[in-house]
LOTILO-306925 format. One record per residue (C-alpha): x, y, z; chain; residue number from 0; residue in one letter. Coordinates in pm, whole numbers. Layout:
<rs>
<<X, Y, Z>, A, NUM, A>,
...
</rs>
This chain:
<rs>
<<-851, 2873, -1722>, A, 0, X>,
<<-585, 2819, -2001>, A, 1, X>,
<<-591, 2661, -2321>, A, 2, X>,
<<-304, 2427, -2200>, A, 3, X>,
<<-510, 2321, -1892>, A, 4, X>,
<<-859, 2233, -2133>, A, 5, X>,
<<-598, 2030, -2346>, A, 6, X>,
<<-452, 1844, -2068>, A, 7, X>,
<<-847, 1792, -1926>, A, 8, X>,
<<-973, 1661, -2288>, A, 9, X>,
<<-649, 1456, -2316>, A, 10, X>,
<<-704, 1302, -2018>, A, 11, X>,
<<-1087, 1206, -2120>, A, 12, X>,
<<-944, 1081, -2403>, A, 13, X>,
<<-721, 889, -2254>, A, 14, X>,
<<-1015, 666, -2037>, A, 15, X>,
<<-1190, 654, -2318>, A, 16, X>,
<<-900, 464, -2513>, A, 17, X>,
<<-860, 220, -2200>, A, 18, X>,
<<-1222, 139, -2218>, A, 19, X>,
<<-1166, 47, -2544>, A, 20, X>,
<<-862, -154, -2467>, A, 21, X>,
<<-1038, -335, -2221>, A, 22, X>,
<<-1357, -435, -2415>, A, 23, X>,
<<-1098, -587, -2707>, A, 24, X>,
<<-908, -778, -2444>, A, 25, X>,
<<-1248, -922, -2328>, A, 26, X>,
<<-1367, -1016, -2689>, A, 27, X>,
<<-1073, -1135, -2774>, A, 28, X>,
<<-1052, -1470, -2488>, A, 29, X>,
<<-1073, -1772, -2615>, A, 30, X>,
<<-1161, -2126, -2444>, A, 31, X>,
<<-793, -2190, -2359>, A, 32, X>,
<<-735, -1891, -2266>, A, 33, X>,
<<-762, -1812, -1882>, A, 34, X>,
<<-860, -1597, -1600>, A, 35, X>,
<<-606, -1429, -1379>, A, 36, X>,
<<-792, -1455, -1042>, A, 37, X>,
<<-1064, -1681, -1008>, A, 38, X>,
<<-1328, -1617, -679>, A, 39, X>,
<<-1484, -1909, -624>, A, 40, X>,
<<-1829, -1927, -355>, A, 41, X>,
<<-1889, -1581, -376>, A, 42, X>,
<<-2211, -1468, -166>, A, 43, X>,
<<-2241, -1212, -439>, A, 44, X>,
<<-2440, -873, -394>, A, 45, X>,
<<-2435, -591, -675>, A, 46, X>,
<<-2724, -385, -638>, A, 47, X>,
<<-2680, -138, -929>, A, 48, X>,
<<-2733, -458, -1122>, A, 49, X>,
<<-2983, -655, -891>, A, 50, X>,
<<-2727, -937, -846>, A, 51, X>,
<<-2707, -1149, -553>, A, 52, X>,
<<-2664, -1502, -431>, A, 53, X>,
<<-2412, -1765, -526>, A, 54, X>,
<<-2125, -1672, -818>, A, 55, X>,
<<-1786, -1765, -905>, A, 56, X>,
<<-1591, -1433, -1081>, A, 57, X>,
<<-1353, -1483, -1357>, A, 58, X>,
<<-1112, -1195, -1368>, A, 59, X>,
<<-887, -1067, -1659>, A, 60, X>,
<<-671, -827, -1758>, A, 61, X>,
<<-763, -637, -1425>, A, 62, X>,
<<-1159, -636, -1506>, A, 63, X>,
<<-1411, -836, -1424>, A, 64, X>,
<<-1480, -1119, -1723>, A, 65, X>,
<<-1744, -1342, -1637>, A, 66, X>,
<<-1991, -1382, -1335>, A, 67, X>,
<<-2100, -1730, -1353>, A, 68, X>,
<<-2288, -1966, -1104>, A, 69, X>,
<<-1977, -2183, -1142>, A, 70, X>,
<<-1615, -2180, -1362>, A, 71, X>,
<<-1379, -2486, -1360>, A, 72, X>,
<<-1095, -2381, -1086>, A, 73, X>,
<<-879, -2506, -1430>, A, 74, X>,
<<-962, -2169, -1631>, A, 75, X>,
<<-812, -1972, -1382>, A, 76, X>,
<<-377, -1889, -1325>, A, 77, X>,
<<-477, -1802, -958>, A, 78, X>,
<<-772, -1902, -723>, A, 79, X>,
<<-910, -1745, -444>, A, 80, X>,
<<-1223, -1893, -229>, A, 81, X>,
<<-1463, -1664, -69>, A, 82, X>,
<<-1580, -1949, 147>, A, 83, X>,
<<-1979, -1816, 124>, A, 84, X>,
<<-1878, -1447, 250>, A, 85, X>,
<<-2047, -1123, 123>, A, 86, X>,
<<-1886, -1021, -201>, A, 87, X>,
<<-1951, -692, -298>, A, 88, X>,
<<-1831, -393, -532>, A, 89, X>,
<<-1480, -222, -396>, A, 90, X>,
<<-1608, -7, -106>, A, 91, X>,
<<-1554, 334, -162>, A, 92, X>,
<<-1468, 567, 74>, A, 93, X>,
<<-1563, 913, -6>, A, 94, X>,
<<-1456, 1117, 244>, A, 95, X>,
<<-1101, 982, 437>, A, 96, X>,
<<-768, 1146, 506>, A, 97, X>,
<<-466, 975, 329>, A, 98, X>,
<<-196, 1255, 257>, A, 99, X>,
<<58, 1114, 473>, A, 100, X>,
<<368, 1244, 532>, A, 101, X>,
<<186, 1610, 418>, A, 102, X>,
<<-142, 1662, 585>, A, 103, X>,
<<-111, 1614, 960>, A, 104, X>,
<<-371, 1354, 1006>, A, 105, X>,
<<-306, 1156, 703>, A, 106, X>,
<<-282, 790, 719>, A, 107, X>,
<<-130, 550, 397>, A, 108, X>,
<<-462, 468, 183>, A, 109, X>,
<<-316, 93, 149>, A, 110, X>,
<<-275, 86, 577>, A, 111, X>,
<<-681, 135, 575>, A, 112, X>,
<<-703, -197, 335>, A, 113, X>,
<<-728, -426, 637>, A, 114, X>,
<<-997, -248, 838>, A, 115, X>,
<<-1194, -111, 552>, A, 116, X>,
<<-1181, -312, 243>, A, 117, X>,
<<-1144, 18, 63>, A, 118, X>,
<<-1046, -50, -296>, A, 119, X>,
<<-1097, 355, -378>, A, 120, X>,
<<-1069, 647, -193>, A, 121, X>,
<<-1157, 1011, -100>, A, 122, X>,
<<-864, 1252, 20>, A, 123, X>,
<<-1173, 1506, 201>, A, 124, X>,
<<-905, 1842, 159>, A, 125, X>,
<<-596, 1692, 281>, A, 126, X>,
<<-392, 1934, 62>, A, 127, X>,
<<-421, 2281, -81>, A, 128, X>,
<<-312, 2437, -403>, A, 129, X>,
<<37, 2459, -250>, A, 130, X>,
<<134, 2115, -143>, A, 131, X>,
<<-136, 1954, -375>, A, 132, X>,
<<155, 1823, -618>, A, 133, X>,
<<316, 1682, -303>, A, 134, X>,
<<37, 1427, -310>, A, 135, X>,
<<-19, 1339, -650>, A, 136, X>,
<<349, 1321, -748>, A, 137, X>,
<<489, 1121, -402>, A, 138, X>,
<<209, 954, -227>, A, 139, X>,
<<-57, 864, -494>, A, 140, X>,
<<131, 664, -738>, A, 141, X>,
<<301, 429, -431>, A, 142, X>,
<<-74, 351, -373>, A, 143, X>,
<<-216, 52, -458>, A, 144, X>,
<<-576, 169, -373>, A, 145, X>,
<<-743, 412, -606>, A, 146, X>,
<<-738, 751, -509>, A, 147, X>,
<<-894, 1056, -564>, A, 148, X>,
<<-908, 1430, -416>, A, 149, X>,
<<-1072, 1751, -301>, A, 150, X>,
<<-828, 2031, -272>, A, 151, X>,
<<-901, 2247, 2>, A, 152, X>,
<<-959, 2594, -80>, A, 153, X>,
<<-711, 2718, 191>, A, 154, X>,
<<-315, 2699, 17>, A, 155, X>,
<<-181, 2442, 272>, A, 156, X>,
<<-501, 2205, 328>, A, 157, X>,
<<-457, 2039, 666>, A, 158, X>,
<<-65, 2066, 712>, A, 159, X>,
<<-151, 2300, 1027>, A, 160, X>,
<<-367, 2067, 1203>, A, 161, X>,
<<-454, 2143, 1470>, A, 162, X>,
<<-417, 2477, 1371>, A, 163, X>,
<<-745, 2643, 1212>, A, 164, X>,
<<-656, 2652, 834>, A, 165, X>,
<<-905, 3000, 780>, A, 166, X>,
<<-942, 3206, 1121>, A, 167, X>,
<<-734, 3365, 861>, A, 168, X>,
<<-945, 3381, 531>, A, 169, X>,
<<-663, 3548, 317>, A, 170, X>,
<<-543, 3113, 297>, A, 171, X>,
<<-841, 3117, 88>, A, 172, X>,
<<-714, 3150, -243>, A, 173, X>,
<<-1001, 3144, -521>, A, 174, X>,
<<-720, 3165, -818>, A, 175, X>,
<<-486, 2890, -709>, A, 176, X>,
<<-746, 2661, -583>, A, 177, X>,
<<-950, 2703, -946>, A, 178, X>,
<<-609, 2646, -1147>, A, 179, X>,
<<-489, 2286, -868>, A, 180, X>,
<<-864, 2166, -958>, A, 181, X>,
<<-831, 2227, -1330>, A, 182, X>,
<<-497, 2055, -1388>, A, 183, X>,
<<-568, 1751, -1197>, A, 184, X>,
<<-919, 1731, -1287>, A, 185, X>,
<<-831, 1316, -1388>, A, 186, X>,
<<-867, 1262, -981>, A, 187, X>,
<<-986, 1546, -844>, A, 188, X>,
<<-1349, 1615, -794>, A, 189, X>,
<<-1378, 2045, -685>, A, 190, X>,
<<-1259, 2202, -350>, A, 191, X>,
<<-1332, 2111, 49>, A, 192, X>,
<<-1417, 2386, 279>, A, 193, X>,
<<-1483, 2341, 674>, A, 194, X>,
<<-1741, 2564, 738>, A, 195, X>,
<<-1722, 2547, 1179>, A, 196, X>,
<<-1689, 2754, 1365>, A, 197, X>,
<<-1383, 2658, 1530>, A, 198, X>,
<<-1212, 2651, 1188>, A, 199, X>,
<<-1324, 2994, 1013>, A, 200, X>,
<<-1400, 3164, 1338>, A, 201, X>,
<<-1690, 3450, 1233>, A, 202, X>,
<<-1629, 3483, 841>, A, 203, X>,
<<-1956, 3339, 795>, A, 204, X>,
<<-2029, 3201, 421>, A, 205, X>,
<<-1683, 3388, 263>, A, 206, X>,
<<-1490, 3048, 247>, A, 207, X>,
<<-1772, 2856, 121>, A, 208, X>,
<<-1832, 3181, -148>, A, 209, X>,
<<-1488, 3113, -187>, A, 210, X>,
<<-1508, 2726, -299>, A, 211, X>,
<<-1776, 2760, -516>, A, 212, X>,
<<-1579, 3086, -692>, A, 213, X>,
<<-1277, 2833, -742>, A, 214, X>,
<<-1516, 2548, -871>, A, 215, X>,
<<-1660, 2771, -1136>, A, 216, X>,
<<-1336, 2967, -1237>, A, 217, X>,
<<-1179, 2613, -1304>, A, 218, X>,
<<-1374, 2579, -1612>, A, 219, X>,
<<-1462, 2176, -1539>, A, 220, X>,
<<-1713, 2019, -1331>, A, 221, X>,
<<-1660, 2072, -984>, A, 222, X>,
<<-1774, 1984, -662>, A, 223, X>,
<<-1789, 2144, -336>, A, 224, X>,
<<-1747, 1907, -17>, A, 225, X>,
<<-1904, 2137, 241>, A, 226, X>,
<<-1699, 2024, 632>, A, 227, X>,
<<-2023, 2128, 901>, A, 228, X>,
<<-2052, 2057, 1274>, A, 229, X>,
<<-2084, 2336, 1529>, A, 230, X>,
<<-2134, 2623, 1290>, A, 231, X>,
<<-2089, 2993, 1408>, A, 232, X>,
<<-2515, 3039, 1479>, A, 233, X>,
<<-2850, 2857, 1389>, A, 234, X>,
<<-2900, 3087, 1073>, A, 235, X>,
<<-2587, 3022, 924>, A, 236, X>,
<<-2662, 2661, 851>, A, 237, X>,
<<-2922, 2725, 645>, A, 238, X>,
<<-2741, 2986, 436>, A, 239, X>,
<<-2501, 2729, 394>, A, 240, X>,
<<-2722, 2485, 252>, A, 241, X>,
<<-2933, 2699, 50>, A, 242, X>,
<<-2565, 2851, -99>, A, 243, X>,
<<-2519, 2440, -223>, A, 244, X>,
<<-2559, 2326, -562>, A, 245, X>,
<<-2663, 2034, -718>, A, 246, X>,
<<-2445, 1756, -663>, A, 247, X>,
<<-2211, 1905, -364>, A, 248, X>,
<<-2139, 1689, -84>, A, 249, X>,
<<-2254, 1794, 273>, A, 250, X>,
<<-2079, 1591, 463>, A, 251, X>,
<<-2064, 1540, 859>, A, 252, X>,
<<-2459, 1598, 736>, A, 253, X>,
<<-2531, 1391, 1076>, A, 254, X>,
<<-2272, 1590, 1310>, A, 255, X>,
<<-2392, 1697, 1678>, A, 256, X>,
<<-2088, 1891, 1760>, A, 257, X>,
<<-2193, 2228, 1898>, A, 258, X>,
<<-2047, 2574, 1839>, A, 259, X>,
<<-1837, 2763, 2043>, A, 260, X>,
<<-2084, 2885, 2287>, A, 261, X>,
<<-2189, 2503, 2294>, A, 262, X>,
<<-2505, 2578, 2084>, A, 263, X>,
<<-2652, 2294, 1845>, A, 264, X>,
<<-2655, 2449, 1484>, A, 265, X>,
<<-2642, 2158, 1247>, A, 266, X>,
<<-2925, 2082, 990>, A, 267, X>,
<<-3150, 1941, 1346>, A, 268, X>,
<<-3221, 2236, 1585>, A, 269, X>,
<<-3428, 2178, 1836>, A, 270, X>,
<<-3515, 1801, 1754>, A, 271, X>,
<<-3632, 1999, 1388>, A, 272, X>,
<<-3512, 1926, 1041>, A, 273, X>,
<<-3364, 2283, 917>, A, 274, X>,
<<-3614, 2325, 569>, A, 275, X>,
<<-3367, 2415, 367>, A, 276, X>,
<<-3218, 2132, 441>, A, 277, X>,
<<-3503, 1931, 309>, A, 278, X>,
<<-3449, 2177, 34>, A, 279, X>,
<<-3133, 2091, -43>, A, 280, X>,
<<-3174, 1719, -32>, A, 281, X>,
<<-3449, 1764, -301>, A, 282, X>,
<<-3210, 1980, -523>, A, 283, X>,
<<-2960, 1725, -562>, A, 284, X>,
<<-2704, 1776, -251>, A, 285, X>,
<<-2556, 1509, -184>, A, 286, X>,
<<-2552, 1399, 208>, A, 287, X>,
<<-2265, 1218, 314>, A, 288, X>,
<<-2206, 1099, 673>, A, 289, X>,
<<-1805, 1158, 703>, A, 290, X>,
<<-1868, 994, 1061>, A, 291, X>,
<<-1501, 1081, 1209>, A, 292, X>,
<<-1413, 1103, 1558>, A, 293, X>,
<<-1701, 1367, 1635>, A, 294, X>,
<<-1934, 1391, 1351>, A, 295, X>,
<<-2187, 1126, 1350>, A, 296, X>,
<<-2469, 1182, 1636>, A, 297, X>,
<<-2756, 908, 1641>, A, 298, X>,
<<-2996, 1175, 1787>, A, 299, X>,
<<-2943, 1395, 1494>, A, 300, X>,
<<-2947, 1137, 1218>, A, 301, X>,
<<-3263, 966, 1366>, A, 302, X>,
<<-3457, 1294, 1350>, A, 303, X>,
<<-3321, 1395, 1023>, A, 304, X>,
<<-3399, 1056, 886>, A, 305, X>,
<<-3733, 1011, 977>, A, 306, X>,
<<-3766, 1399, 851>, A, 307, X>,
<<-3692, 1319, 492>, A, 308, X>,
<<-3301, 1348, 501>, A, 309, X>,
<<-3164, 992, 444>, A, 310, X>,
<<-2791, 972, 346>, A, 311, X>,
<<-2695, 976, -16>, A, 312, X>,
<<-2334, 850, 80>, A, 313, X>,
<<-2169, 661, 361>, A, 314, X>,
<<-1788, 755, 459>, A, 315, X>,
<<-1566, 719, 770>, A, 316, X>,
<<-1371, 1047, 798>, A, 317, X>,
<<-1097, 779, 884>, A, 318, X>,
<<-752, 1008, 956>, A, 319, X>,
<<-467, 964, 1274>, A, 320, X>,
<<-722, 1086, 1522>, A, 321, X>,
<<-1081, 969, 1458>, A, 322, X>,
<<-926, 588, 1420>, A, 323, X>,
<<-846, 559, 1762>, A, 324, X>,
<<-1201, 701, 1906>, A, 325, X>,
<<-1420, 477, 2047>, A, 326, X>,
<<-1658, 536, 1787>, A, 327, X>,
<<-1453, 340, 1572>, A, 328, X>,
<<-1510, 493, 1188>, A, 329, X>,
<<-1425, 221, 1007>, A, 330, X>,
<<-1626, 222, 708>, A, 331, X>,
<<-1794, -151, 714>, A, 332, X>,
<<-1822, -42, 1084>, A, 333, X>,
<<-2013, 261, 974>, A, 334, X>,
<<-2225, 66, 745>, A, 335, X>,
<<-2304, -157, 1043>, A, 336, X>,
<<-2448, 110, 1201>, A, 337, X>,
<<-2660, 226, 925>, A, 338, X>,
<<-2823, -98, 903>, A, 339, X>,
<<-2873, -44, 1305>, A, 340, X>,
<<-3072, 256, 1194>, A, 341, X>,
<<-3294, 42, 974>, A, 342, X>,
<<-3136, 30, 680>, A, 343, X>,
<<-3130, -279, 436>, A, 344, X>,
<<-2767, -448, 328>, A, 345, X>,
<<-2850, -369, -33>, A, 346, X>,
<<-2890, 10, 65>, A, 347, X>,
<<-2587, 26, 259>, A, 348, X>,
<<-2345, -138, -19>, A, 349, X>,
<<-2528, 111, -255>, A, 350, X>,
<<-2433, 396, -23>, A, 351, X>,
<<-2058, 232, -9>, A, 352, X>,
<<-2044, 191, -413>, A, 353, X>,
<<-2215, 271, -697>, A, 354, X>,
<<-2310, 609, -559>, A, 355, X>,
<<-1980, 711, -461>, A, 356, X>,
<<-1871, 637, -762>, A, 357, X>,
<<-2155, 874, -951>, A, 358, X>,
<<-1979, 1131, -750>, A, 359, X>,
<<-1653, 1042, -834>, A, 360, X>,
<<-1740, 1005, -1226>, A, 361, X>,
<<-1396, 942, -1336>, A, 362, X>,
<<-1395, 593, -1388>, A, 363, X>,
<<-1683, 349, -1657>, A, 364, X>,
<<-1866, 131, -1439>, A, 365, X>,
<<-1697, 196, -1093>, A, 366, X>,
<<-1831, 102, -817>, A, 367, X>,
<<-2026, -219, -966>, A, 368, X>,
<<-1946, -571, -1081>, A, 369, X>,
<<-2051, -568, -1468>, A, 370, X>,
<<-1879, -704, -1707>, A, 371, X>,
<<-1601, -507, -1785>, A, 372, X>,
<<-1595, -267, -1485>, A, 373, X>,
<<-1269, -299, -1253>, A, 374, X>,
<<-1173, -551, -1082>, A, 375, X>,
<<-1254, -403, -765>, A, 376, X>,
<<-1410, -644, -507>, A, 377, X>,
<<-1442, -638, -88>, A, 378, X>,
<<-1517, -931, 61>, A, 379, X>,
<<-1704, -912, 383>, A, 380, X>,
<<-1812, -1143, 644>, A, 381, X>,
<<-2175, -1057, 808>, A, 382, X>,
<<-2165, -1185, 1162>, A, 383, X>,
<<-2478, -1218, 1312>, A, 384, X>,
<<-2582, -1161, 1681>, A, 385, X>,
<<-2615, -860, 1913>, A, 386, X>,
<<-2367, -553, 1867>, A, 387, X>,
<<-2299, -230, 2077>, A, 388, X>,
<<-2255, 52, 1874>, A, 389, X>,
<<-2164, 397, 2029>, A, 390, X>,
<<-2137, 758, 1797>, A, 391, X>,
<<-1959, 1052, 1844>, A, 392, X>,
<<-2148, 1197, 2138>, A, 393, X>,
<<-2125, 877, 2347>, A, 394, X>,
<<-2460, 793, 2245>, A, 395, X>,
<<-2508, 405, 2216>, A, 396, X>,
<<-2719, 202, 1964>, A, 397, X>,
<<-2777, -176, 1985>, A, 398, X>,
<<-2789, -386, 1700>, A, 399, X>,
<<-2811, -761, 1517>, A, 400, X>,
<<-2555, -808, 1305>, A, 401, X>,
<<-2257, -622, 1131>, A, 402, X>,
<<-1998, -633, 824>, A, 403, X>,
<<-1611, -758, 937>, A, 404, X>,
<<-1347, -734, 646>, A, 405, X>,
<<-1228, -1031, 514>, A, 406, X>,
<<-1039, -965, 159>, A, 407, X>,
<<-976, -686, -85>, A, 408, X>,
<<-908, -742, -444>, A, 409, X>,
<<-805, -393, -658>, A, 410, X>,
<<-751, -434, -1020>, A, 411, X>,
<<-793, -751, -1025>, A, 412, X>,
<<-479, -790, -770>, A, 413, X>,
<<-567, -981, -403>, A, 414, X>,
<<-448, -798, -90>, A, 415, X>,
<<-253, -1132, 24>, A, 416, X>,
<<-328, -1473, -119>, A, 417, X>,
<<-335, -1544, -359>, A, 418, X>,
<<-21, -1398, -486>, A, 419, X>,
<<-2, -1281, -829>, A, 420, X>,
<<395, -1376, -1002>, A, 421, X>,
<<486, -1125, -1129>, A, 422, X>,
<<361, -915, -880>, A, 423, X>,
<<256, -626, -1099>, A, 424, X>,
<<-90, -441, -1049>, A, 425, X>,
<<-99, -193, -1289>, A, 426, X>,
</rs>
């Protein structure tokens, strides 16, 4: 790595680190005439990293959140939005998406996704490589109103070949280039994606993930891998995979059912069996993400896996041009509907959605929650209650009780709709 890429990597710490101190003098400094720029009124509040819930009205300023309150005068705020009672919860984050549009080809616009997802930040899962990589950050990033961030897939183009397999020829798998994208963006992006099935790096068995984790290390920053499975080559492969994972990389499709070419079964199940080193892996710090997509998410899988000791860390849609249209319908609040189908509680599920995201995503102070000066990042969700159909990715079907429908977004303090802000500036 270069000096000029450290400098640009410390400059940019130091840069958040001057924001956060903006921020915290703008807060101190409000006085009682002063007001809020958005006030949400009957919030059904839940913020589990702080062990909030229940009824809250939330005073916004300067694009962070000011004061949580049981209730503020509707005259302290420029701008006032009511929640009417709905859920209110951290910006849902969505770690593992596709929104390189116009580069990757199965890239939808991140701010399209608002109105199905409530996704104030969000995950571009290897859309681009170290070639077209600027292509995103320069054109499609900054005309983005929701947060984004990135992992650069280790092959040079990413997913512009779709449906073309991006390593059947492994010589796209550029170590250097990959380490050098990773270490001068490292602001937004979090290490390298590699798809490790079958049908994507045909039989060179653990080279591209070798490869990923080489890139990672030679950027000189922290750096994640996001390990792609579902349908690898054979059953022992899988567990090489997981037991070549470090701490704190993302296996994601960690519920996936898709077979292998020879339609074999040789995801972290086999057999109805949790793979150990899967268990392993969990227990080192691997993070397991469900990236449920149009053909990742299996119910028999994550049932036995579950009930194995391999609960998900993170919940994600794998949302891109094809999985959106699939009956499985990877929405994320849809997703997290289906979690709670599996018997998991609503306070786990916006945990999975938010705060621990946002420990992967480390980029931003207090992302993911509702604190006092964290941003101004809010969905607001309405929990409809009564029995629901849900179907996964191998036309297996699920019934359940209730489950989240999207109902507002507010990022940086700015609403998605009404109530306008004049001048309409977000950031």
């Amino acid at each position: 790595m270069t000096e000029y890429s450290r400098r640009e990597v410390i400059r940019a710490g130091a840069s958040l680190a001057m924001l956060a101190t903006v921020a915290g003098s703008a807060r101190s400094a409000m006085g009682p005439n002063d007001k809020f720029d958005l006030l949400i009124r009957n919030a059904n509040l839940l913020d589990p990293s702080q062990g909030l819930a229940g009824k809250r009205d939330i005073g916004i300023r300067y694009g962070l959140i000011e004061s949580i309150d049981p209730a503020i005068p509707e005259n302290r705020a420029l701008r006032v939005m009511d929640a009417g009672g709905k859920l209110v919860t951290p910006g849902l984050i969505d770690l593992h998406c596709h929104t390189f549009a116009y580069g990757s080809a199965i890239g939808i616009p991140a701010d399209e996704l608002v109105a199905h997802q409530c996704t104030t930040t969000v995950v571009s899962a290897g859309d681009a490589g170290a070639n077209n990589f600027a292509a995103f950050r320069r054109f499609v990033v900054p005309a983005s109103r929701t947060r984004q961030f990135a992992f650069v897939h280790i092959a040079v183009a990413g997913l512009a070949g779709f449906p073309v397999p991006e390593l059947y020829n492994i010589d796209y798998a550029q170590v250097d280039v990959a380490a050098r994208a990773v270490a001068e963006n490292a602001d937004m992006v979090l290490g390298v994606k590699v798809r490790m099935s079958e049908n994507v790096i045909a039989r060179h068995g653990l080279e591209p993930l070798r490869r990923a984790i080489a890139a990672c290390v030679a950027s000189g920053v922290p750096a994640k891998v996001m390990v792609h499975i579902g349908g690898v080559a054979d059953a022992a492969l899988m567990s090489q995979i997981l037991d070549l994972m470090r701490p704190g990389d993302v296996l994601t499709h960690c519920y996936s059912g898709a077979p292998n070419i020879a339609g074999e079964g040789t995801n972290i199940v086999q057999n109805g069996r949790l793979l150990p080193a899967a268990l392993a892996a969990k227990r080192r710090g691997v993070i397991f993400d469900i990236g449920h997509g149009g053909g990742s998410f299996d119910y028999t899988i994550a049932e036995a896996a579950i009930a194995q000791g391999c609960p998900p860390d993170t919940i994600s849609s794998d949302i891109h041009v094809f999985s959106g249209n699939t009956p499985g319908m990877p929405y994320l609040p849809w997703v997290m509907s289906k979690l709670i189908g599996l018997g998991f509680s609503l306070p786990e599920v916006v945990t999975m959605a938010t705060s621990t995201p946002a420990r992967v995503i480390g980029r931003i102070p207090k992302h993911g929650t509702l604190q006092v000066g964290a941003p101004a990042d809010l969905s607001l969700l309405e929990v409809v209650e009564g029995p629901v159909s849900f179907v996964d990715t191998r036309n297996n079907r699920r019934d359940g009780r209730m489950f989240l429908r999207p109902a507002g977004t507010v990022v940086a303090g700015v609403a998605f709709g009404r109530p306008y802000q004049a001048p309409f500036t977000t950031r």
